[in-house]
Phi, psi and omega in degrees: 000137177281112174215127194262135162233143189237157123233185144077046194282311194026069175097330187281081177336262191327300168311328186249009137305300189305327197293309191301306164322295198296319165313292158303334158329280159003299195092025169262124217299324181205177196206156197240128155240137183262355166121194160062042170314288173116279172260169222243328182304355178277347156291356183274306192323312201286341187271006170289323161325149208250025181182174172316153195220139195248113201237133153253168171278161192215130084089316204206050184221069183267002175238099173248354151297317183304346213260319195285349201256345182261320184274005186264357180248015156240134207295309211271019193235082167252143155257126172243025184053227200285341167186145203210150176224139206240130194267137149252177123004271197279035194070154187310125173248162194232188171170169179170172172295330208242149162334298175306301189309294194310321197282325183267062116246304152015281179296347180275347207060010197265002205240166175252024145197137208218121194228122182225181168261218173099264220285006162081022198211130174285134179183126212251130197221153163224148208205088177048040169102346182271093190297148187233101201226123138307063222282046183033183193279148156279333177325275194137306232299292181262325157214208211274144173295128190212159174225194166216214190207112184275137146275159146229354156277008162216029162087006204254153188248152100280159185247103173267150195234139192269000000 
């Protein structure tokens, strides 16, 4: 199974149009925002995805009531609030926003990936075996807007640069 992750949108309409393109483009089954959305107009972008879309809250995700009251009009649209775990085929994936939550569910062993946002950086970890993954920003802000694209039958990351 293919699963696409994104954070770190905040707001940027035009990137997370394109991403959403290149994605379904991709063939990837379901998809993670990892937080920090920002507005709630950003869900109708994320629900043009073509398959499910798993949102945790992030840090600058401030009307989280509109965003949850917006996202309830689309089928392909979960909120899972400060963090979620999601079942594959191939075992329990875990995620959230901020680094620390995300490093403890990591730290258990029980899941076969853990992805969370915040820091604004792509950046690949493995934490007693467990990949510990950051799929950098949509933004722009801090390095080039990028998401990435998980196997979960072997474990393999792409990085795509927007």
């Amino acid at each position: 199974m293919k699963i696409a992750v994104i954070s770190d949108t905040h707001d940027h309409l035009e990137n997370l149009v394109s991403a959403i393109e290149r994605i379904n483009e991709a063939g990837a089954q379901e998809l993670i925002h990892c937080g920090d959305l920002c507005s709630p107009f950003v869900i109708d972008r994320l629900a043009k995805f073509n398959g499910k879309v798993h949102v945790v809250f992030g840090n600058n995700d401030g009307d989280k009531f509109t965003i949850n009251r917006v996202s309830s009009k689309f089928n392909n649209i979960i909120i899972h609030g400060e963090a979620g775990i999601i079942e594959t085929p191939d075992g329990d994936i875990a995620f959230a926003h901020k680094p620390e939550l995300a490093r403890g569910f990591a730290s258990t062993g029980k899941y076969s990936a853990v992805f969370y946002g915040h820091p604004h950086r792509h950046r690949i970890e493995d934490i007693n075996g467990t990949p510990f993954i950051n799929p950098g920003e949509l933004m722009g802000l801090v390095e080039k807007p990028g998401w990435i694209i998980f196997s979960t039958e072997d474990k393999s990351t792409f990085h795509y640069d927007l």
